[in-house]
C-alpha positions, 0 to 999 in steps of 0.5 A: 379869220372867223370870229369865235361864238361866245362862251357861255357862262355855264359852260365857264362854269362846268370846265371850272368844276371839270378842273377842280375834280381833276386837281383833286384826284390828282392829289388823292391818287398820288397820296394814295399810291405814296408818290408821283407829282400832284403839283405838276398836275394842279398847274395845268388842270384847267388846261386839261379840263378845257382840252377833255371837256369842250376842245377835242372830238373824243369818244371813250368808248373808242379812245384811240379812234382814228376819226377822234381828236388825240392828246399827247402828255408831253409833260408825262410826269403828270400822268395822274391828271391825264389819267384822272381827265380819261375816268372823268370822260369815262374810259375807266371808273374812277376807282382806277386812278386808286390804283396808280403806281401798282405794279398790278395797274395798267395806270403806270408813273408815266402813261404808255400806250397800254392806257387806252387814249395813249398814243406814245409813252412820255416821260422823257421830256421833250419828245411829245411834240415830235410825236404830235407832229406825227399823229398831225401828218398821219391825220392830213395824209388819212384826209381825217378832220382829226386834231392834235393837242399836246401839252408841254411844261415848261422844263422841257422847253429847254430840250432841243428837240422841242424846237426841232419839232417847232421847225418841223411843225411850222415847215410842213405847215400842221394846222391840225396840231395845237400845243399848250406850253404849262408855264409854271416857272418851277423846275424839278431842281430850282425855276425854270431858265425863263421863269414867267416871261412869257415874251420869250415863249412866245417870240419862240414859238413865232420864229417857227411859224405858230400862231401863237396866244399867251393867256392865264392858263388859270382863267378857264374863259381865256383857256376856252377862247384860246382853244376856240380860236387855235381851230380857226387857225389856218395853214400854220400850227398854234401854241397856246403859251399859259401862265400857271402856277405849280401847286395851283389852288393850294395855299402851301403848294402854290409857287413853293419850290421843293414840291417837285415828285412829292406827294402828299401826306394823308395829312396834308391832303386833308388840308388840301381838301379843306381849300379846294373842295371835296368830291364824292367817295371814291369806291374801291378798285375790283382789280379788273384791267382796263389795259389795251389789248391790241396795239396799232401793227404793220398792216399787211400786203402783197409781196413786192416785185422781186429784184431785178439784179444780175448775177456778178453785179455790185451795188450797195447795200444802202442803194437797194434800201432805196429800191426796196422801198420803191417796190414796197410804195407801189403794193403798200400805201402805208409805206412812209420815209423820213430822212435826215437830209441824206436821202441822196446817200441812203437813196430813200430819195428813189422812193421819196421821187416815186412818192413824194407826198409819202416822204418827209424831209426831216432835216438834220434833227435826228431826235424828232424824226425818230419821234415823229415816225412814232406818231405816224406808226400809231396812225397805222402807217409804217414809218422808214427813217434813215440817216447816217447810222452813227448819228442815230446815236443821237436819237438813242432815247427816241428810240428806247422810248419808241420800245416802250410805245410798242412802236412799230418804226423801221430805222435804217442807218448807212455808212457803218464801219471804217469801210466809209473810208476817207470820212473819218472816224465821225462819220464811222457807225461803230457803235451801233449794233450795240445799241439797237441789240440793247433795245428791248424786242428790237430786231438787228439786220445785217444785209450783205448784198443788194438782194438780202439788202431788199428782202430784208427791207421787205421784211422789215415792213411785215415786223413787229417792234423797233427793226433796224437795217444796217446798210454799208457804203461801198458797192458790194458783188451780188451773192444771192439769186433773187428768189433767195429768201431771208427768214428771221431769225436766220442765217446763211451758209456760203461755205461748207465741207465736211472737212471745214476747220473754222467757221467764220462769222461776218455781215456785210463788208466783212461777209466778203473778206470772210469769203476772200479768206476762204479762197485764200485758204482752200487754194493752201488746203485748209477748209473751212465753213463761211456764214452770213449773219444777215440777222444779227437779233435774234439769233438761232443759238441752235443752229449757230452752235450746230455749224461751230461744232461741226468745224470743231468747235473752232469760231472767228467772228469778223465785223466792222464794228467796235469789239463791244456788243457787236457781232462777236459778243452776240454769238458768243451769247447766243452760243453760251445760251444754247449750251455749246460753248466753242472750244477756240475763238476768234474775234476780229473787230474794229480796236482803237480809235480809226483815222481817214483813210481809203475803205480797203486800207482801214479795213486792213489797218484795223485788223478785218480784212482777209488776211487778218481772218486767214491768220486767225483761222491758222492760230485755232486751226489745229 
């Protein structure tokens, strides 16, 4: 390993005063704005002194550089020292950091994306690291010399998704990621589980493969040479564990417990600054924003080859996810897939053995695979993650947190509904459609075939936002031509007379039960209207109502899902927002808790086969 130069004295000195500034607006930004966690911050000042000041390659005049170094604040409640260190470089005047907390302020409580030098929104302890990971991949795929720093606490070291990341990290070898654990010992409520004990860190971090120091994270020379020595490192990531003291550098903060989210009194700060020093006046804020006004987007691409399936065939909604993403690798080289050690049943593998070093193996760790794609979409790349869709349930705040980054992540969950089959009820996705349609901005798609499976996929790579594609298990026949096209928001009419009595509603499985009842139902003459809401959000509420009026007003809406927030309450809404409220309704839906069993026997059993909506359609059909 090469030897590290020696560290001057002056620039000893320089990164001390860099910390003691950074501790002090810190402190002057949260007593301003009348909260927030100067304690958290006066903990890892000279950490992040070190890391802005003489670690990373950055540039504020383009903070967000793919060429420069990245940082990620793990620790997001310390957002007034991150925000503090990106003035003190220069990315925005001092008088900024004054403006914490306002609602007219970019500088929010936790840092998102729409700071510059923000790649993710933290906040949510414990994902940073998953994030990091990502950016580090992103950089080795982009051949970029970037480097990537996160800085954790030691609270969320308690987060099982920290050593997810770890394993991940230390697996694919990331030499280009460093994370710094702030080792304060203080909790919000009480210390932390393992206090000062820094053996335990570091035996921790060693298990996953990191090069791993344990310094004084108050001892701006040990910071420094730690900093020096974790670029040497090769073919493994490096975890620089610091000792440090919550409250650092003030006699009535330092150590004490109970100063968690607490600012100080205009009092107080006084006192404060009458330990550690003064700084010059900070002007007043003239209002300008300095909020980012473009975020990373899908770049853009030539359409893919078209399908190639024949008519009559049946193939299953999750293996054309595995095709579509096959076709989009060969037109688009942003095209990145993570798996949760199910690419052999959602069939990403098709792309993963046409693109290997564009596929990651995510494991069995749902939180950080859905956190690294959030890295890797901030590094321009469109990310597809797949795995069951009931165990994104897992991940549901990687995902609400990835929103809030304005992230552009494509997340695809298969073996949805009792239609799995014997599995039983673990392994059933029942829930899910509710959850990604509570998901800010987010687009819901639904596909019922292989070609809207595919085109929807397609789709999903142009978007914008969280896009999720829900993906069924059994083959299913082929309903569309190939040069069928999918806009969203969007639907398709398979039956329609002027003589419809109904309109039936379904997705996927229940897409082809609602087409069985409608020949059930013709051959004893009763007509009736069959859609397939291929894009459950957004909806054409419209349009939607335009359908439902023409068969009377009368409605049955059919899913494999639970009745809750699923397909029947989001018409309905959609219904009720356009102003046309059906007269007679129906919802057919997954009630009680399913049992193993063959895919068609649970279908019936639980009230969404065609002969549950033919009984349906008879009750409101006069």
């Amino acid at each position: 390993m090469a030897a590290t130069s020696p560290i001057s004295a002056s620039t000893i000195d320089a990164i001390k005063e860099k910390a003691r500034r950074l501790g002090i607006y810190s402190m002057m930004s949260t007593t301003a704005a009348g909260s927030g966690h100067p304690t958290s911050c006066l903990s890892c000042a000279e950490l992040m002194a070190g890391v802005f000041f003489y670690a990373m390659k950055f540039d504020p005049q383009n903070p967000n550089s793919p060429d420069g170094d990245r940082f990620v604040l793990s620790k997001g409640h310390a957002a007034p020292i991150l925000y503090a260190a990106l003035a003190e470089a220069g990315v925005f005047p001092l008088s900024r950091i004054m403006t914490l907390r306002q609602l007219s302020s970019e500088l929010e409580g936790h840092p998102t994306p729409l700071i510059p030098g923000v790649d993710a929104a933290t906040g949510s302890l414990g994902q940073g690291l998953s994030v990091g990971a990502g950016l580090a991949i992103g950089a080795k795929l982009d051949s970029s010399s970037t480097r990537v720093y996160v800085l954790t606490g030691d609270g969320e070291l308690a987060e099982g998704q920290v050593w997810e990341a770890a394993e991940f990290s230390g697996h694919y070898k990331l030499e280009n990621l460093t994370v710094i654990a702030d080792i304060n010992a203080l909790g919000q409520s009480e210390p932390t589980m393992y206090q000062h004990d820094m053996e335990i860190y570091r035996r921790k971090f060693e298990s996953e493969g990191f090069d791993v120091q344990v310094i004084d994270g108050h001892d701006v020379a040990a910071v420094l040479a730690a900093l020096d020595h974790a670029k040497s490192v090769k073919g493994r990531p490096q975890a620089i564990v610091a000792r440090t003291i919550k409250g650092h550098g003030v006699s009535f903060l330092a150590g004490k417990e109970h100063w968690h989210g607490k600012a100080l009194s205009k009092d107080e700060l006084g006192k404060a600054l009458a330990e550690v020093g003064t700084v010059a006046p900070i002007p007043p804020d003239p209002g300008k924003s300095y909020a980012r006004t473009s975020l990373p987007e899908p770049p853009d691409f030539p359409a893919p080859a078209a399908p190639d399936y024949k008519a009559g065939a049946t193939v299953a909604t999750r293996e054309a996810y595995g095709y579509a993403l096959k076709r989009l690798g060969a037109v688009n080289k942003h095209i990145v897939a993570i798996s949760g050690d199910v690419k052999n049943s959602t069939f990403s593998e098709i792309f993963g053995d046409a693109y290997p070093d564009h596929f990651f193996q995510g494991y069995i760790a749902e939180q950080n695979m859905v956190s690294v794609g959030v890295g890797l979409a901030a590094r321009g790349r469109v990310p597809f993650i797949d795995t069951f869709a009931c165990f994104l349930s897992r991940a549901f705040d990687e995902v609400r947190m990835a929103a809030i980054s304005r992230s552009n992540i494509k997340l695809c969950g298969s073996h949805c509904g009792v239609s799995i089959g014997e599995d039983g009820p673990s392994q059933m996705a029942l829930e899910d459609l509710a959850m990604f349609r509570a998901v800010n901005g987010s687009i819901v798609l639904y596909p019922s075939d292989a070609v809207s499976a595919e085109r929807l996929t397609e789709f999903a790579a142009h978007a914008e936002g969280i896009t999720y594609i829900r993906t069924s298990r059994p083959k299913t026949v082929i309903l569309y031509s190939i040069d069928e096209k999918f806009p969203v928001p969007g639907f398709k009419v398979l039956r329609r007379s002027d003589n419809d009595r109904a309109t039936i509603i379904g997705a996927g499985i229940t897409l082809h039960e609602a087409l069985k009842a409608a020949d059930q139902l013709k051959g004893q003459g009763i007509a009736v209207r069959v859609i397939d809401l291929y894009c459950v959000k957004p909806l054409d509420g419209a349009a939607l109502a335009a359908e439902v009026k023409a068969t009377g007003g009368r409605l049955v809406t059919v899913e494999d899902h639970f009745d809750e927030g699923g397909i029947g309450e989001a018409v309905l809404a959609a219904l009720l927002d356009a102003g046309s409220a059906p007269s007679k309704v129906r919802r057919l839906a997954v009630r009680g808790m399913p049992h193993s069993g063959k895919p068609d026997e649970l279908v019936d059993k639980f009230g969404i086969s065609a002969r549950h909506i033919v009984d349906a359609v008879k009750e409101i059909g006069s």
